[in-house]
C-alpha positions as a printed Julia matrix, in Angstrom:
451×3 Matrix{Float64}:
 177.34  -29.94  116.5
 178.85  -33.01  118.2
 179.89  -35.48  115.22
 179.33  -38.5   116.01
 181.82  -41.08  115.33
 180.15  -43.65  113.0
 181.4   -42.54  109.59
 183.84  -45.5   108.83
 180.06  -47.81  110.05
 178.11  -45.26  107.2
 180.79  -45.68  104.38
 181.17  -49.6   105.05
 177.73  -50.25  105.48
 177.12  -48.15  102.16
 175.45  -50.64   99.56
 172.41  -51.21  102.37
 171.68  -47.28  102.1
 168.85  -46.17  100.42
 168.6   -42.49   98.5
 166.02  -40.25  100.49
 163.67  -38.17   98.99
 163.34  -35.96   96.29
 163.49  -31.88   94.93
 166.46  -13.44   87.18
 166.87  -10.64   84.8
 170.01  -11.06   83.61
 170.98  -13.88   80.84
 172.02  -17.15   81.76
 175.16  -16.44   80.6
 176.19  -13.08   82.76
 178.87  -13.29   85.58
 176.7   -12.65   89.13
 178.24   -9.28   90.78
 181.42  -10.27   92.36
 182.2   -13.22   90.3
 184.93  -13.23   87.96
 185.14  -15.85   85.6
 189.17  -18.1    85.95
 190.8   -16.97   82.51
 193.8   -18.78   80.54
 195.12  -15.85   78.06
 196.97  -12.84   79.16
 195.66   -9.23   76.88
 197.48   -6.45   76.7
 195.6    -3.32   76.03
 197.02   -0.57   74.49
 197.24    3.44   74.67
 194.23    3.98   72.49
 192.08    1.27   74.44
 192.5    -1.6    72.17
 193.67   -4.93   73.06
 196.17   -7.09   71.22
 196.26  -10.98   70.59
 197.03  -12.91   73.49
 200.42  -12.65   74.89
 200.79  -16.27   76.5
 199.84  -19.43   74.88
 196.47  -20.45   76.73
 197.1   -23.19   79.54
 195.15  -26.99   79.44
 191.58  -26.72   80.27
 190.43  -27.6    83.66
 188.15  -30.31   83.73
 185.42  -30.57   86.27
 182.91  -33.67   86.37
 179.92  -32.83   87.99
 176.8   -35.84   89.0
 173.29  -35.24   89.47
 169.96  -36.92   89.19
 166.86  -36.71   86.9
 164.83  -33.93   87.1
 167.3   -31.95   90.11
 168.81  -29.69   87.71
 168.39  -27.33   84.25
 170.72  -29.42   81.64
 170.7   -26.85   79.04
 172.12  -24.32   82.25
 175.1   -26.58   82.33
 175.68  -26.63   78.6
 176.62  -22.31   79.07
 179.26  -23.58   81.82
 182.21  -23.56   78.87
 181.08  -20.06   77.09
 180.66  -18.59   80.94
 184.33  -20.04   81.7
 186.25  -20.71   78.58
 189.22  -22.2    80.42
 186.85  -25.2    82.06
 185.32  -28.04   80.47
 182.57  -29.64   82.65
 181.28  -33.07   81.99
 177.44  -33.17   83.59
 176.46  -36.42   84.9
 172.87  -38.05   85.29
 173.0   -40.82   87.7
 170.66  -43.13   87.53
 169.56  -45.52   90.26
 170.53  -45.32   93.65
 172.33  -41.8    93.82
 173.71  -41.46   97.25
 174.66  -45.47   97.42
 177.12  -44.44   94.59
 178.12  -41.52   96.06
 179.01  -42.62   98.95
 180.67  -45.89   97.44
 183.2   -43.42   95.65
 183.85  -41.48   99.01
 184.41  -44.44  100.59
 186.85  -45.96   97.6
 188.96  -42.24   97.61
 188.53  -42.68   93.85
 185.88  -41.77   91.49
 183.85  -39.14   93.05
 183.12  -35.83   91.06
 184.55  -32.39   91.35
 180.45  -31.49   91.94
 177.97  -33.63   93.23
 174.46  -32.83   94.07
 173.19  -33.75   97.29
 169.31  -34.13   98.79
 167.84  -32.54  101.28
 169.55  -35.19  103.64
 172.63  -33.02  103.4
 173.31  -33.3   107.17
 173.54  -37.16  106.95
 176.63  -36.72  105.29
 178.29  -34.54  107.82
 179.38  -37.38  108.98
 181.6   -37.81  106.07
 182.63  -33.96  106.72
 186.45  -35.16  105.59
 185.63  -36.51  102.9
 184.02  -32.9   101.33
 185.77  -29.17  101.25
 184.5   -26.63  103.65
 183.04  -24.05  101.36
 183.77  -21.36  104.04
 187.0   -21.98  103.09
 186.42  -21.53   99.32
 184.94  -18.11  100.11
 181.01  -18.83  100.47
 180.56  -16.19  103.09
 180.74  -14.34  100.17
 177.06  -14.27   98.76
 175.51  -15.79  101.71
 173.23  -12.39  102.27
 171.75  -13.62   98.42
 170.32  -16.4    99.79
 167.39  -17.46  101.88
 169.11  -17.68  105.43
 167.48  -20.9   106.53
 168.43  -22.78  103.58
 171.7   -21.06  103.41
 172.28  -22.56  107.43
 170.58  -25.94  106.03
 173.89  -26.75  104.8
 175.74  -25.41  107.55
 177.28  -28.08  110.63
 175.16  -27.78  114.04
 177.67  -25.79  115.16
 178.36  -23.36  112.19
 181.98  -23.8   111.73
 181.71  -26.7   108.03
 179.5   -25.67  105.52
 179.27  -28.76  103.02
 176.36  -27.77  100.76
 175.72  -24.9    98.95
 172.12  -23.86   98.06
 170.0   -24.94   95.13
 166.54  -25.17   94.97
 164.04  -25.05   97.8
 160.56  -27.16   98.43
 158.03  -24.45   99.79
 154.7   -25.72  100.52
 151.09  -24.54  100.07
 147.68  -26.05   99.57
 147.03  -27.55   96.49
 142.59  -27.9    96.06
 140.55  -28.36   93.26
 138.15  -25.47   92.27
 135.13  -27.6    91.35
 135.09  -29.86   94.1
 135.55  -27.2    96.87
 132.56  -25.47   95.23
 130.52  -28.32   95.79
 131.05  -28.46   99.34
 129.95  -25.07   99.74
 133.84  -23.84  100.26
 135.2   -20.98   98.77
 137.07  -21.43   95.64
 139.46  -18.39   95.34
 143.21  -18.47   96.3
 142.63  -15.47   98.94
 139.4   -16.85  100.08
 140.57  -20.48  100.83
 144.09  -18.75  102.46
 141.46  -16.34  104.61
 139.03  -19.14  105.82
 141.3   -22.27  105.95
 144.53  -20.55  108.54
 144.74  -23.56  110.33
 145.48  -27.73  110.66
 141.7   -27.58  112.14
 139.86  -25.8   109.73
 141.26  -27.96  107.38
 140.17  -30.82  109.04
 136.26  -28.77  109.35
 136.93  -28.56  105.52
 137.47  -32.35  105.24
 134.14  -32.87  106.94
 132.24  -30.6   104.5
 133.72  -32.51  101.49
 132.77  -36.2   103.29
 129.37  -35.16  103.6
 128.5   -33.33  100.58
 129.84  -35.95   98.52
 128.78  -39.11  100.38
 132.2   -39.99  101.27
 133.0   -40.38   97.51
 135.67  -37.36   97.66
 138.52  -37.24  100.4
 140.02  -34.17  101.58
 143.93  -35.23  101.06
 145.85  -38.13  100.0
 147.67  -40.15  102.76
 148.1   -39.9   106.61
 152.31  -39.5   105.62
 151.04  -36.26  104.11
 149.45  -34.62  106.89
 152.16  -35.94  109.73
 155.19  -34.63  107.09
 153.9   -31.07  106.2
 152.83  -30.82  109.4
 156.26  -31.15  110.83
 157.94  -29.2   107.81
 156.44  -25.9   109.77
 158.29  -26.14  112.84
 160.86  -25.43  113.87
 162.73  -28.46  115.65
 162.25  -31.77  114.06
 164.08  -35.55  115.23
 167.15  -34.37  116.46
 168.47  -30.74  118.24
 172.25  -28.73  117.04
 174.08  -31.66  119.18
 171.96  -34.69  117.18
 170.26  -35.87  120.66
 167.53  -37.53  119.22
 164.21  -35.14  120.64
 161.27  -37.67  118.5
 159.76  -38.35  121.73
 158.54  -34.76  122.74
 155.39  -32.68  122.22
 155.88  -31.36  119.27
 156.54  -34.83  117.34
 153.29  -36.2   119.23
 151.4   -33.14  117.81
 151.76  -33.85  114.74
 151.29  -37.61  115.05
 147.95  -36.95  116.7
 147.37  -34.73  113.69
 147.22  -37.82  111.0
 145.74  -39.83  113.14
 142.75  -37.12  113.67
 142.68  -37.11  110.07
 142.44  -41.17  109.91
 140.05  -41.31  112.54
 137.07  -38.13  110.81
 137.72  -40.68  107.5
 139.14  -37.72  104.82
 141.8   -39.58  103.84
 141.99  -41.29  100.64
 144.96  -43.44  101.66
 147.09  -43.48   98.5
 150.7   -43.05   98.75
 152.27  -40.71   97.13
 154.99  -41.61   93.95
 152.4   -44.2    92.76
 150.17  -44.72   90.02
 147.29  -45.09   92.32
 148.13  -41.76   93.52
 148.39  -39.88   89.83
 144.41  -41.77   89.07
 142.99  -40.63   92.16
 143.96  -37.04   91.41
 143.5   -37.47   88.3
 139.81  -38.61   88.93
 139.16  -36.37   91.81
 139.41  -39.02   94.75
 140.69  -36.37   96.85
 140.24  -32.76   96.65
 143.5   -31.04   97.77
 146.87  -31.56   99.17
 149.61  -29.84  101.07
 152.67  -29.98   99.01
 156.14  -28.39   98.12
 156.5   -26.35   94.75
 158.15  -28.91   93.26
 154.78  -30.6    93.03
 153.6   -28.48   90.44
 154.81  -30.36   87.47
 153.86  -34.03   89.79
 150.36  -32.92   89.64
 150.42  -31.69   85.7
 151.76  -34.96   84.6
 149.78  -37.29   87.03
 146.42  -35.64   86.09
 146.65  -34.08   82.84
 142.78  -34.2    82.65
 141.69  -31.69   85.26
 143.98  -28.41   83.96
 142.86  -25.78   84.82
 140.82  -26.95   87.73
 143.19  -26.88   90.44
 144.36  -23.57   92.59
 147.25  -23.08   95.1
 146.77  -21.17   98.25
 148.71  -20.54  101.43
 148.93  -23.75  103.55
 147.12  -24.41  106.63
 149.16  -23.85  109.83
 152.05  -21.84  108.26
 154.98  -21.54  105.51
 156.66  -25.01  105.83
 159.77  -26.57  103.36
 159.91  -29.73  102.26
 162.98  -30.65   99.75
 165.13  -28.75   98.0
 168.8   -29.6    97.22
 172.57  -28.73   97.79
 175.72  -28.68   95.82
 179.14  -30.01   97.28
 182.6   -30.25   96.75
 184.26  -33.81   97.46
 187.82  -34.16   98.56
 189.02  -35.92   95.52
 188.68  -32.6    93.7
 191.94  -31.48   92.28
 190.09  -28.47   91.17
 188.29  -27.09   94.44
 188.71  -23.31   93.61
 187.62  -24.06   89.71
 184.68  -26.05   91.05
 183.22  -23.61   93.61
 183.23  -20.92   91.12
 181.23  -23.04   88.62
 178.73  -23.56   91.45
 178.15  -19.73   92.36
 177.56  -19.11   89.23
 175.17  -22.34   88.29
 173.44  -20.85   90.98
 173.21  -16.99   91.35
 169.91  -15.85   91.08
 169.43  -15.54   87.36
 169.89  -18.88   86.86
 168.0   -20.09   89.32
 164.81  -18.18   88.11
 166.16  -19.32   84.61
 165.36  -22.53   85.99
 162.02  -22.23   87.52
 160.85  -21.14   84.26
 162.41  -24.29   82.92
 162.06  -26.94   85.2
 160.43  -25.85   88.04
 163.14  -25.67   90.29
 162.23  -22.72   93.06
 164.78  -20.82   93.72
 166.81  -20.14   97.16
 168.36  -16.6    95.78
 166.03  -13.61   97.07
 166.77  -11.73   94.14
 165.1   -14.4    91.73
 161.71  -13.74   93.08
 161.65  -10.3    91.67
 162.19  -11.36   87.88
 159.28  -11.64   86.31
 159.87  -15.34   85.58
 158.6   -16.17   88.86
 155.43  -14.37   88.38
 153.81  -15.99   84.66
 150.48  -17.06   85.08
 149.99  -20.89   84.85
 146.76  -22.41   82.33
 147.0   -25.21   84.43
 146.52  -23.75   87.53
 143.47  -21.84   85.93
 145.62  -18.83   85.36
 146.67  -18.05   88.79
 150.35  -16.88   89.0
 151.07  -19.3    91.39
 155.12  -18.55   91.85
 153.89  -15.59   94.11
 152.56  -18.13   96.53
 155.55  -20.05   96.74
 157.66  -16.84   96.91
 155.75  -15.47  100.12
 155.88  -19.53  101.67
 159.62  -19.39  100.96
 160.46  -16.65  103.23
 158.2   -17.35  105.86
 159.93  -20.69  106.31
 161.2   -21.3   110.25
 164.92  -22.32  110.11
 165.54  -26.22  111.78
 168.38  -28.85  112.16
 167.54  -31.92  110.52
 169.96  -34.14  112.29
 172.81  -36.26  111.32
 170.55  -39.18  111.29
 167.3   -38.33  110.36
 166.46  -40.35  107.27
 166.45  -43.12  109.97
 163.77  -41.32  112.27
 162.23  -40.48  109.13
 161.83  -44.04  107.78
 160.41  -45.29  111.14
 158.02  -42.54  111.53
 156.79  -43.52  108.24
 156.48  -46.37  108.84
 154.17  -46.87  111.78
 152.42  -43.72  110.34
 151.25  -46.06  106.7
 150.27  -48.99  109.6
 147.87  -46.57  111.38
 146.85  -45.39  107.4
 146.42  -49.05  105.97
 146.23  -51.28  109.48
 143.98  -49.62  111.53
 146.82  -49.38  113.96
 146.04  -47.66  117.36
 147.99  -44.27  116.76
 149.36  -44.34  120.82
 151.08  -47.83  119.93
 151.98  -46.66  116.3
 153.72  -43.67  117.69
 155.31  -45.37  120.41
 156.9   -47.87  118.36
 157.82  -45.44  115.77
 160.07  -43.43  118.97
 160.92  -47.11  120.02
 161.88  -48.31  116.62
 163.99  -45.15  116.0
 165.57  -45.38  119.29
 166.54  -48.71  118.33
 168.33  -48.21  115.19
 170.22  -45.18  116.12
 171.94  -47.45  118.74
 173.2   -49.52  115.8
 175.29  -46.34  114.31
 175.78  -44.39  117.6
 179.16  -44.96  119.44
């Protein structure tokens, strides 16, 4: 991937950056196959087989400070980090606020960064920063890679393979969210293979949006917001704002598509035009405004504590179009680390695929580890979801995902797509000009941070 050379611009510039986004059979405790745990004390064991005090006075802990954000990781997981490795102490961190503002603030100091930070799904923004992080090839990452889902392994890979900065956690998988009831009354099937069978693609959900309008007088929408459609729409594909060398590529077919998409939506009036993250949002599904949703696993507990009255009404089936990703975060190693070899053990085994289905079952957290989806964790049936074991969905969306390069700067693309996308929602803004300024807009910025 050609770097571009705007990182001194990014860390300077950092307090007007916004954070983006977000989201096993053994025990938690067990060393993953191929891990060994750092010790302090030297045994001796003798003829018969038994072993004798320690030898050696143990050495200072190691002390590792790790940061993450609300809801991105299993606290209780990090609490087994000192029985798991007796000679490290490690001092888990919830930052609150604007999480990659004070990340990047400590890069950008050379003081006060972690030995472990977490890091969005924006992980390829901060390649850009590349010196400031250790290249976890170097650590020994090739290691496991064949335990983890290849194109979120290569998510947090540089364009041109040679820096890996973040190391898998938790994936977003998408699928369509519906509500039983309300797809029965529009004369649509109402079981998980059923919906997946009629409704394959972007169009018949559309045809299913029309049933829904007209059965229900327009009372009942077919999905939330236009954002929705454009965004898990593009989270199937496999190219999105920017190819492996970070030419920006918003301004071809595939970005139109999708753009047409929404505004196809907008136009046949099954959109119920609340944004998502808001309390609007939480009432209208809450009070069946709109019927279903495409949306990453990590929506599951969104949609239990937004609309706690209608459990058990609500299904999840494969989504329209095809297995997409949307979220899902990283682990990284920052420069200021004294401890780099320490720390990248700690995050192999925070993540090997026990914990991570130890942390589904938890927090909801889908896991990036192949091995997780066999434990039957992954597979308990839901009362909220009427029953349905609805990690199996998630599971089969997971591996279907197509791999893609995000971009160096694509929260900007992002933003600006977004942007014109809620004025064609909200505005009534002709989609041609809405696009046209969102590829103008985009173009715009990225001269501000390009050399």
């Amino acid at each position: 991937m050609r770097l571009q050379k705007w990182s001194s611009l990014l860390l300077t510039s950092v307090l007007v950056i916004a954070l983006t986004g977000c989201g096993s059979s053994k025990s938690a405790d067990s060393t993953p196959s191929g891990t060994k745990a750092p010790t302090t004390e030297a045994t001796v064991e003798t003829a018969v087989g038994e072993t004798t005090a320690p030898t050696t006075a143990p050495t200072e802990k190691v002390k590792l400070t790790l940061w993450y954000w609300n809801g991105s990781v299993d606290e209780e997981l990090y609490k087994k980090v000192s029985v798991q490795f007796p000679n490290i102490e490690l001092d888990a961190q919830k930052i609150g606020g604007d999480f990659r503002v004070k990340l990047l603030a400590a890069l950008s100091a050379g003081d006060g960064a972690p030995d472990i930070t977490g890091i969005n799904e924006d992980v390829q923004t901060y390649m850009g920063n590349k010196d400031k992080f250790y290249n976890l090839f170097d650590l020994g990452a090739d290691s496991v890679k064949a335990d983890y889902l290849e194109w979120k392994w290569n998510a947090g890979v540089s364009g041109d393979g040679t820096f890996m900065l973040g190391f898998p956690m938790d994936t977003g998988p998408t699928a369509l969210y519906y509500r039983t009831d309300l797809f029965k009354n529009a004369g649509l099937p109402s079981e998980p293979t059923e919906v997946s069978a009629q409704i394959k693609t972007w169009d018949d959900y559309l045809n299913a949006g029309k049933k829904i309008r007209d059965t229900s007088d327009g009372k009942v929408f077919l999905i939330d917001n236009d954002i929705s459609v454009f965004n898990q729409y593009f989270a199937q594909q496999d190219k999105a704002f920017f190819d492996n060398t970070d030419n920006f590529i918003g301004d071809q077919p595939h970005v139109k598509t999708g753009f047409d998409l929404a505004a196809a939506f907008s136009k046949e009036k099954v959109v119920a035009k609340v944004a998502n993250w808001t309390p609007e949002w939480n009432a209208a599904a809450n009070n069946g405004k709109f019927a279903s949703f495409v949306g990453a696993s990590w929506m599951t507990s969104t949609l239990i504590a937004g609309a706690p009255d209608t459990k058990g009404k609500w299904r999840v089936a494969a989504a329209p179009g095809a297995a997409g990703n949307n979220g899902g975060s990283f682990l990284a190693i920052p420069k200021q680390s004294k401890h780099p070899k320490e720390a990248f053990e700690v995050m192999k085994w925070l993540e090997n695929a026990q914990n991570q289905a130890n942390s589904y079952a938890s927090k909801g957290l889908f896991p990036s580890t192949l091995a997780s989806y066999e434990d039957p964790q992954m597979t308990q049936a839901d009362e909220f979801y009427g029953g349905q074991k609805i990690g199996e969905v998630f599971a089969d969306s997971a591996q279907k995902v197509k791999p893609k390069y995000l971009g160096l700067n694509q929260n900007i693309a992002t933003n600006a797509f977004n942007d014109e996308l809620t004025n064609m929602e909200k505005s009534g803004k002709d989609p041609a000009k809405a696009l046209a300024d969102a590829i103008e807009n985009t173009k715009k910025k990225l001269t501000q941070v390009a050399p």
